[in-house]
C-alpha positions, 0 to 999 in steps of 0.5 A: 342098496343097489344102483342103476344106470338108464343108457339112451334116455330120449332126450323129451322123456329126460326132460319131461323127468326133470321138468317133473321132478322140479315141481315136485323138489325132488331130484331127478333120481328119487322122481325116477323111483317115485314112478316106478314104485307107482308103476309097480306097485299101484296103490288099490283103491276101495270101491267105496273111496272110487265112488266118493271120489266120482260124486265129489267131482259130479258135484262140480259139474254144472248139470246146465253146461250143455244144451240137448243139442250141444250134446247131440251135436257131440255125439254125432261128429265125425259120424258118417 
């Protein structure tokens, strides 16, 4: 199997790496290849299992959360 060395790894990406990695109780180099097998070779999803996982998290949202004004005042924030 081939090898690869990274040089001039930032040092906040390279802790990022590792602090990810140990969540995942992988080692720094099979997290490295996680990432990029995601990068690389994105998984498809179906419009079908898109538009499930959109209603699942409708479901969870409180359609009383906001007020009309609360959202109006969202919406026009920072606008001259």
């Amino acid at each position: 199997m081939p090898a690869l060395t990274i040089k001039n790894i930032p040092d906040d990406l390279y802790s990022e790496l590792k602090h990810v990695a140990k969540q995942h109780h992988r080692s720094i180099n099979s997290e490295v290849i996680i990432c990029l097998k995601r990068s690389l070779f994105p998984q498809k999803v179906s419009p079908e299992d898109k538009l499930i996982e959109i209603r699942t998290l409708r479901a969870q949202i409180d359609p009383n959360a906001f007020t009309d004004e609360e959202i109006e005042q969202a919406i026009n924030e920072g606008r001259p």
